[in-house]
N, C-alpha and C positions, 0 to 999 in steps of 0.2 A: 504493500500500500504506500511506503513510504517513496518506493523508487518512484510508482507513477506521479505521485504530486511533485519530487523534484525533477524527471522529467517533460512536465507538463505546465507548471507551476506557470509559465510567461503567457498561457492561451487560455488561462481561465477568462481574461480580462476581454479576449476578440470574442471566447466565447458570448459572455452575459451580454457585450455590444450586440451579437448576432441575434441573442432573445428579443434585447430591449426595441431593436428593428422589427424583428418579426410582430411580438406581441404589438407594438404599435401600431402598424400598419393595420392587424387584422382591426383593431378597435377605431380604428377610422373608418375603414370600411365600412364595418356595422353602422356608426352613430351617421353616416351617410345615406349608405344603401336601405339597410333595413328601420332602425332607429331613429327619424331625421327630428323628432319632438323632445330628446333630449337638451336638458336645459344645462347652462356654461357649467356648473359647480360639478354635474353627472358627467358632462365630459370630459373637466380636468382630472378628475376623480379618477376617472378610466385612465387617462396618460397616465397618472403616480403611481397606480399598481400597473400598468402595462410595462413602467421603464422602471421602477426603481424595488418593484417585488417580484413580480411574476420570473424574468431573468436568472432571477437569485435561486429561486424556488426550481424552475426548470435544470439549472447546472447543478446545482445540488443530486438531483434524483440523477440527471444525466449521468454524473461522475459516480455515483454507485453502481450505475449499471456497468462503466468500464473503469471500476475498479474490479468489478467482481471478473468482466473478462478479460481482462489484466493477468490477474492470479490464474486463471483459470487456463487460456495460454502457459506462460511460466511452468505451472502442472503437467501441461502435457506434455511439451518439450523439453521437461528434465526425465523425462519416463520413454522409453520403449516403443514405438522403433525410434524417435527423434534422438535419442540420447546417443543414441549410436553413431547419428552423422558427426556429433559434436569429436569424436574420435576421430575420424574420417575427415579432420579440415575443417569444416564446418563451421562458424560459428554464429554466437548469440549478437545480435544486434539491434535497433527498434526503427521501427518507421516513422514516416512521417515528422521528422528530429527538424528540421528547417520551415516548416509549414507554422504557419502563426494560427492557422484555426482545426486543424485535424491534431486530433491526439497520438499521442505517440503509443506504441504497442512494442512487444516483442514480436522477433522475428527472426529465423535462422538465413543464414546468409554463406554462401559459397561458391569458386568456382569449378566449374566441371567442363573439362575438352574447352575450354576459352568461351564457355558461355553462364553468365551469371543466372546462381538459381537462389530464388528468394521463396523459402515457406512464412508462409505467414495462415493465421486464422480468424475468421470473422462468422459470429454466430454458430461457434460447432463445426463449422466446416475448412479442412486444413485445404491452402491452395498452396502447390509445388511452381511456382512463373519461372519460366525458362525465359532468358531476355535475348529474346528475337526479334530478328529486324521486320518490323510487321509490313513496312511498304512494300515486303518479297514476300506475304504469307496472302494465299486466296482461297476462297471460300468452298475446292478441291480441298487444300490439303487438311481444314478443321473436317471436314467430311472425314476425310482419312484417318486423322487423329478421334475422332469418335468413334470409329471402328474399331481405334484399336484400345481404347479403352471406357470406351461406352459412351452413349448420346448424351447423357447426364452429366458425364464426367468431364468432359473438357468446357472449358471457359474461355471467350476471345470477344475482350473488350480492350482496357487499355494493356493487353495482356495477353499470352497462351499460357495458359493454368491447367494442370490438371485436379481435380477436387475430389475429395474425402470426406463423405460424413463421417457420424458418429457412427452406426453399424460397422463401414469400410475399415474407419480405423482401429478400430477395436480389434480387426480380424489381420492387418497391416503387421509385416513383417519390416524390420528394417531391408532385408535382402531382397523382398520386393519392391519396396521404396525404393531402393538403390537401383533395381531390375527397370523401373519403371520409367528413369530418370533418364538413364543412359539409353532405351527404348527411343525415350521423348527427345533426345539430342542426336541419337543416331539418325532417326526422321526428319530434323529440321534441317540438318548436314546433306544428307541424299539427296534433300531437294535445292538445295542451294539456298537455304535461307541461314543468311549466317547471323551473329551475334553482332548487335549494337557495339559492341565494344570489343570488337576481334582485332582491331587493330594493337590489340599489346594493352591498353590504358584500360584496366581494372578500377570499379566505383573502390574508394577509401574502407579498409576493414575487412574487404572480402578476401577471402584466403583459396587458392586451392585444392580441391579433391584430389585425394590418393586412392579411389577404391579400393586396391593392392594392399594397401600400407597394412 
């Protein structure tokens, strides 16, 4: 609990802003659209809880919900199969560390064949991103990748993710993870779609895959 509030500690502040805009705007709406016989004292009323309570109230419950999947991350990637990458190169690291309004999370970080793979989890469901160069990836080869590991299973937005619920991982071997990864990089190599950063310049903290080792 303590790591997330001192990793996060500088976005509580864009957060509450972010409330204090939302919750406003909606309450103008109303006293406009639906409301329009509210009288001044009902409407400033509405702005002092809309900007200087509601905000507070909303980051509040907000932050327990990703405290709890905070910990709840952390958990699963000190346990089996994740733990075993951290052997393997692999390491711990957090997202979203530069962004002034997304919270930061844990997130395993490594490279493999000169393509960076970021696990990360959201909601229960762990994603494995292979950091492929997406201007060379088409709407062929996600078919393909869902083929070979299921319609459900592959993800392609800012991203090629493969995904794991709570059932998959449960039954998740690290030597399938690992089975699964080098599958998913062997594929994007066959096709010619190489890595963002094949040029040699690796993102800061990423380390190397030895499967062997």
């Amino acid at each position: 609990m303590r790591e997330y509030f001192i990793l996060n500690r500088h976005k509580f502040i864009f957060q509450i802003i972010g409330f204090a805009i939302m919750f406003s705007t909606l309450w103008t709406i109303y006293f406009y659209i639906i409301s329009q016989t509210l009288n001044i004292e009902t409407k400033m009323f509405g702005y002092l809880i809309s900007i200087l309570i509601l905000p507070f109230v909303a980051t509040f419950f907000s932050s327990l919900f990703e405290v709890m999947a905070f910990k709840m991350t952390n958990k699963i990637f000190d346990n089996e199969p994740f733990a075993q990458l951290l052997k393997l190169n692999f390491k711990k690291s957090f997202s979203a560390t530069k962004s002034k309004f997304l919270m930061s999370g844990p997130i395993l970080t490594g490279i493999h064949n000169d393509y960076l793979v970021n696990i990360e989890m959201e909601k229960g469901i762990v994603r494995v991103i292979v950091d492929a160069n997406l201007d060379k990836v088409e709407q062929l080869n996600i078919n393909d990748l869902k083929k070979m590991f299921g319609n459900q299973n592959v993800q392609y937005d800012v991203g090629i993710a493969i995904l794991y619920d709570r059932s998959k991982r449960k039954a998740l071997s690290s030597e399938k993870l690992l089975n699964d990864i080098e599958q998913f990089i062997y594929y994007l190599k066959s096709n010619g779609i190489n890595s963002w950063s094949d040029n040699g310049s690796h993102p800061a903290g990423a380390s190397r895959i030895n499967p062997h080792r």
